[in-house]
C-alpha positions as CSV (number, residue, x, y, z in Angstrom):
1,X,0.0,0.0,0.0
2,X,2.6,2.4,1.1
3,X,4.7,1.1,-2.4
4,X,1.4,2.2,-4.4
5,X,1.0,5.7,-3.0
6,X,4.9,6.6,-4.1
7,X,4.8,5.1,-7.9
8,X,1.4,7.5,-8.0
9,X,3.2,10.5,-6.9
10,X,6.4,9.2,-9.0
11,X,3.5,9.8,-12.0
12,X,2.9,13.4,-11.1
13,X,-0.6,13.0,-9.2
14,X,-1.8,14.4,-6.7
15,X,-3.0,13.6,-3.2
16,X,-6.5,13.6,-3.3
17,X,-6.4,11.9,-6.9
18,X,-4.3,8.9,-5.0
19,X,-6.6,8.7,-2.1
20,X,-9.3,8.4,-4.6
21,X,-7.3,5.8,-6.1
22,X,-6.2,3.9,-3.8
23,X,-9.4,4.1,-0.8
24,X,-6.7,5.6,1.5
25,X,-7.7,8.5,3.4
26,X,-6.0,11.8,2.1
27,X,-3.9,12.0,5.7
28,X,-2.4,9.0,4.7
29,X,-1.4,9.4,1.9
30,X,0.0,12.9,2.8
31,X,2.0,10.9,5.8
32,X,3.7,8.0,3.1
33,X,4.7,11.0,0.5
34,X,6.4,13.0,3.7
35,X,8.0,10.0,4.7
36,X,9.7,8.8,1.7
37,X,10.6,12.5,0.3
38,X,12.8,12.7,4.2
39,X,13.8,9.2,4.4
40,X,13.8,7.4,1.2
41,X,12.6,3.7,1.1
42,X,13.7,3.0,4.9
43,X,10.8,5.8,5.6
44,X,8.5,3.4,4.3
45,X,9.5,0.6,6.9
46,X,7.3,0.1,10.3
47,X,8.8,2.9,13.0
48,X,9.8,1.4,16.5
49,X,6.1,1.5,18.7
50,X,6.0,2.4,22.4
51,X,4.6,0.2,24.8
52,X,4.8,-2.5,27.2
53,X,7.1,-5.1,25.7
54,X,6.2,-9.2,26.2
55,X,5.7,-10.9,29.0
56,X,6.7,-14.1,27.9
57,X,9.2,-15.5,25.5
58,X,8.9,-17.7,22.6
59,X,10.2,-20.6,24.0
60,X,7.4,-20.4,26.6
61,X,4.8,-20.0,24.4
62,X,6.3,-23.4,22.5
63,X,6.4,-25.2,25.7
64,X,2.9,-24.6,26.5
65,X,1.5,-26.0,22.9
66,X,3.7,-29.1,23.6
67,X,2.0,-30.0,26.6
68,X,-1.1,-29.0,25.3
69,X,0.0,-31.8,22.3
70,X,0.6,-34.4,24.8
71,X,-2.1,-36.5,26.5
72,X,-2.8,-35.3,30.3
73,X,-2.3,-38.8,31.5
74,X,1.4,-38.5,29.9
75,X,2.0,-35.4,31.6
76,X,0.6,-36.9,34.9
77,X,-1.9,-34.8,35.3
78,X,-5.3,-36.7,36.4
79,X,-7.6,-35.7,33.2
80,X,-9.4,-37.0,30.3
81,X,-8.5,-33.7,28.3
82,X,-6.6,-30.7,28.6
83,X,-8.8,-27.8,29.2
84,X,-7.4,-23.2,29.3
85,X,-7.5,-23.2,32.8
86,X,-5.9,-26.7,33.6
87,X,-3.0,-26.0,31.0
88,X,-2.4,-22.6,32.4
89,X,-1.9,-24.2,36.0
90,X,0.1,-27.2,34.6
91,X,2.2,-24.1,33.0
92,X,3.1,-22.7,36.1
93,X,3.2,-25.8,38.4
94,X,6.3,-26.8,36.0
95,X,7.5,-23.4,36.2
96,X,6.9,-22.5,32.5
97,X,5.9,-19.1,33.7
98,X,5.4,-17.5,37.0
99,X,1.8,-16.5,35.9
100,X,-0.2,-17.0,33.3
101,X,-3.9,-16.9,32.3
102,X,-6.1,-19.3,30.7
103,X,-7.0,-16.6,28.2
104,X,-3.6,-16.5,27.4
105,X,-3.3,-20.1,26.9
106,X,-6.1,-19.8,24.5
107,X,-5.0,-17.4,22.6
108,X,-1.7,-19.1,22.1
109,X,-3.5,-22.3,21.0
110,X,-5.7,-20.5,18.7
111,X,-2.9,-18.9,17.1
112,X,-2.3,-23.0,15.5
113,X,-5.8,-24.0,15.6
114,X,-4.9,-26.5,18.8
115,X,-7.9,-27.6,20.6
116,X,-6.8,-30.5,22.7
117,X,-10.7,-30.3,24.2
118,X,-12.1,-31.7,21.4
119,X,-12.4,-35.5,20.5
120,X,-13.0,-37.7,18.2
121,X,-13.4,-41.5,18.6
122,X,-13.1,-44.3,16.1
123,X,-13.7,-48.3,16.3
124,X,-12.0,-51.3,14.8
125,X,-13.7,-53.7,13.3
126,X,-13.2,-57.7,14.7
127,X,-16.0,-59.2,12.5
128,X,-14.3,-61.0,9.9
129,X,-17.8,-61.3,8.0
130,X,-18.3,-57.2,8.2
131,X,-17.8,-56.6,4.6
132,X,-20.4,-58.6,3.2
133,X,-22.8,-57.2,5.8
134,X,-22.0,-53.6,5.4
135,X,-22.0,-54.1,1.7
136,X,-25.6,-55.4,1.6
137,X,-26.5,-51.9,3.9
138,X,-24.6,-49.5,1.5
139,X,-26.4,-50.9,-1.3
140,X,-29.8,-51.0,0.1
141,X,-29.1,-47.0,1.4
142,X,-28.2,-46.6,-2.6
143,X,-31.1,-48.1,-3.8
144,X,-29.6,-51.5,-5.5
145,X,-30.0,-55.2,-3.5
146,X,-28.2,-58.6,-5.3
147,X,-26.4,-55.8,-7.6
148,X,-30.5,-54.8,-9.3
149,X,-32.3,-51.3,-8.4
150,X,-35.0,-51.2,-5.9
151,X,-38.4,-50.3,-7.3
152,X,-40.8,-47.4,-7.3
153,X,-42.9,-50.5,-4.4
154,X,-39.6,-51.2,-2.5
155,X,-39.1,-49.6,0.7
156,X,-35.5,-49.3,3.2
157,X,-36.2,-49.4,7.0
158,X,-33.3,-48.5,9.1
159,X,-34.8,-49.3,12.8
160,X,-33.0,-48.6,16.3
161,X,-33.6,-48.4,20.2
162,X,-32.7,-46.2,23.0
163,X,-32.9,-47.3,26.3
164,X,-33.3,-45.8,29.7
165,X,-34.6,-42.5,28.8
166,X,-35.2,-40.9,31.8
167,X,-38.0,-38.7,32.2
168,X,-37.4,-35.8,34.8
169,X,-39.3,-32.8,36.3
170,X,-37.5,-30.0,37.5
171,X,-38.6,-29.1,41.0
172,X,-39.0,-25.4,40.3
173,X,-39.9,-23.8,37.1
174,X,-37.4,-22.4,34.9
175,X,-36.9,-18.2,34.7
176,X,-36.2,-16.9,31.6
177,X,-33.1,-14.3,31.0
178,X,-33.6,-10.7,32.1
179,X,-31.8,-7.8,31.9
180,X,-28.2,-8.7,33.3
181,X,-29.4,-11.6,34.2
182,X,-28.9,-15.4,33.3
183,X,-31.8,-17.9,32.7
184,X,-31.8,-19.8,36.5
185,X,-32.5,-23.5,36.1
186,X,-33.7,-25.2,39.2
187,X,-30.5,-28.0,39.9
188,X,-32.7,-30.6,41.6
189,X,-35.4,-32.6,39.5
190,X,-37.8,-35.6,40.4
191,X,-37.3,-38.8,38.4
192,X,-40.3,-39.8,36.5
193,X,-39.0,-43.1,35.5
194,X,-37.1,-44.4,32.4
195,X,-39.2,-45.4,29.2
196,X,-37.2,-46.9,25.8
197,X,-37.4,-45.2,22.3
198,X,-38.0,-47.3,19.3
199,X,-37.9,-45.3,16.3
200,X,-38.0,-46.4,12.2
201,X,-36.7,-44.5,9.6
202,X,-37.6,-44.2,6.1
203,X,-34.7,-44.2,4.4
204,X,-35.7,-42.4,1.2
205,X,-38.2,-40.7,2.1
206,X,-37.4,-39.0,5.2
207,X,-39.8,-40.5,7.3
208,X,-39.8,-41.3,11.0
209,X,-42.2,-43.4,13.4
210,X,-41.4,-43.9,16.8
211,X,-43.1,-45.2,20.1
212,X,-42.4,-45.4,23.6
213,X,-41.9,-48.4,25.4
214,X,-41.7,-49.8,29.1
215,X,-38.8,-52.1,28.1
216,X,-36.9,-53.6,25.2
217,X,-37.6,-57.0,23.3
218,X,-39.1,-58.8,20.3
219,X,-42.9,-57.7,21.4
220,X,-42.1,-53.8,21.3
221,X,-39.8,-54.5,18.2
222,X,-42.9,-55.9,16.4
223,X,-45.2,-53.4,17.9
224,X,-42.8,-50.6,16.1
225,X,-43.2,-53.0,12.6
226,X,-47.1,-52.8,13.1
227,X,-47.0,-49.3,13.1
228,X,-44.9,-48.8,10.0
229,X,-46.0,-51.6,8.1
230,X,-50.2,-50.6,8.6
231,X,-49.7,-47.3,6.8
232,X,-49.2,-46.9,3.4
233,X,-47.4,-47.3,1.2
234,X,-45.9,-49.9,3.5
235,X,-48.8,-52.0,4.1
236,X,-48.9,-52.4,-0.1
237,X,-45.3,-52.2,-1.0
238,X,-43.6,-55.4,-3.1
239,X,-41.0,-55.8,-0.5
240,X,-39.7,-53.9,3.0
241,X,-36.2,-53.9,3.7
242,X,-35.3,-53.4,7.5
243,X,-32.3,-52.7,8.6
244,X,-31.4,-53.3,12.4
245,X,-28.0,-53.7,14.6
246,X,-27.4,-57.2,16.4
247,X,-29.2,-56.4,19.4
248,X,-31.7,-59.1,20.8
249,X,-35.1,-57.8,20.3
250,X,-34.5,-58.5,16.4
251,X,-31.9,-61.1,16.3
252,X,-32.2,-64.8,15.2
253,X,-35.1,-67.4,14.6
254,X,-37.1,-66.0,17.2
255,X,-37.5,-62.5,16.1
256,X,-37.1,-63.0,12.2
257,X,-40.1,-65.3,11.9
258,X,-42.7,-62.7,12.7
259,X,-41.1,-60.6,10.7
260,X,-41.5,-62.7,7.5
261,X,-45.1,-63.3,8.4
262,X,-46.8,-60.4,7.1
263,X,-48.7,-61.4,3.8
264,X,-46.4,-62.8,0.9
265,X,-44.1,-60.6,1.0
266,X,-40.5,-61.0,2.3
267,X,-38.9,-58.5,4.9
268,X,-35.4,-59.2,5.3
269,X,-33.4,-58.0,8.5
270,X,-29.8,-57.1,7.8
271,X,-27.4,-56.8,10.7
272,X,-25.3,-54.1,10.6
């Protein structure tokens, strides 16, 4: 920018034409002219600024985003994840620094994106037979079973449970946000029990049914099938594809039977 302003005036123009120019403000670009008519092109360099100078060095600022690379439990410190506050106390119980704050920690980490607080978890796969089983998903989610396209009458179920869903009542109503003021929420609540939630999902239609349930097993399971499979365009569809995990409420002889029983057409269960 301050380059630009001098090869204007180097052209003969004046101030207010380069400030129209270049979207400076007229000041400025009487400031860069001075500076390199006295100076030269050192006047264009960055001028030595007052102020407090840093509290902490370099090397401190690298040793606190290694330990914030390193796992607590390696460090010895007795936590699942490095959080601001804990890092800036690890800091100075190591003697890193004599203070520091966790803002300060956070801006360092920020400066190279490091969030040690976040997670993200992965699984390894033991069943030797999951291929062909997740295979036979992917293609129903795509449409295509035994390498043919599913049909206009062919439907994909993907069904699941969640257990122990506790239903709880605070013991004193919730107050809204004022001015300067937080929303309060009561810390005690009564426990109303814990219900299951067996839900169905359309896959290519975006459709969900779900019920509530006192408990898990092959009797809810096919209470959640009814549901689906009385409504159309279920109830008239050439075939029904459901999709469920290994869990026992659809698994084996037992629970596949009743699932084949309704009409002539064939429901098939794949365990993913």
């Amino acid at each position: 920018m301050r380059a630009q302003v001098v090869l204007h005036a180097a052209r003969g123009r004046s101030n207010a034409r380069i400030a129209r120019e270049t979207g400076l403000h007229l000041d400025t670009v009487r400031t860069w002219r001075n500076r390199f008519a006295a100076l030269g092109l050192t006047g264009l360099a960055d001028r030595k600024r007052s102020g407090r100078p840093p509290r902490f060095t370099a090397l401190q600022v690298a040793q606190v985003k290694a330990l914030a690379c390193r796992l607590p439990f390696d460090a010895g410190a007795p936590l699942s994840r490095w959080l601001c506050p804990e890092l800036a106390r690890e800091a100075m119980a190591r003697e890193i620094a004599t203070f520091v704050s966790a803002s300060t920690v956070r801006r360092w980490l920020a400066q190279d994106t490091l969030k040690p607080w976040q997670h993200r978890s992965w699984i390894f796969i033991t069943d030797p037979d999951f291929r062909p089983k997740a295979e036979r998903v992917l293609d129903l989610y795509a449409r295509t079973f035994n390498g043919r396209p599913l049909g206009a009458d062919e439907y994909v179920i993907s069904a699941d449970e969640k257990t122990s869903i506790q239903a709880r009542c605070r013991c004193h109503p919730t107050l809204a946000a004022g001015q300067a003021r937080a929303m309060r929420v009561n810390h005690t609540y009564g426990r109303g029990g814990a219900l299951s939630y067996l839900a169905a999902y359309d896959v290519h239609h975006v459709r969900v049914f779900g019920c509530t349930e006192a408990r898990t097993g092959i009797d809810p399971f096919m209470a959640l099938v009814a549901q689906v499979m009385s409504q159309e365009p279920y109830t008239s569809a050439k075939r029904v594809f459901w999709v469920v995990d290994n869990g026992s409420s659809h698994r084996g002889k037992k629970a596949v039977d009743p699932l084949c029983s309704y009409d002539t057409r064939t429901l098939l269960t794949c365990c993913a």
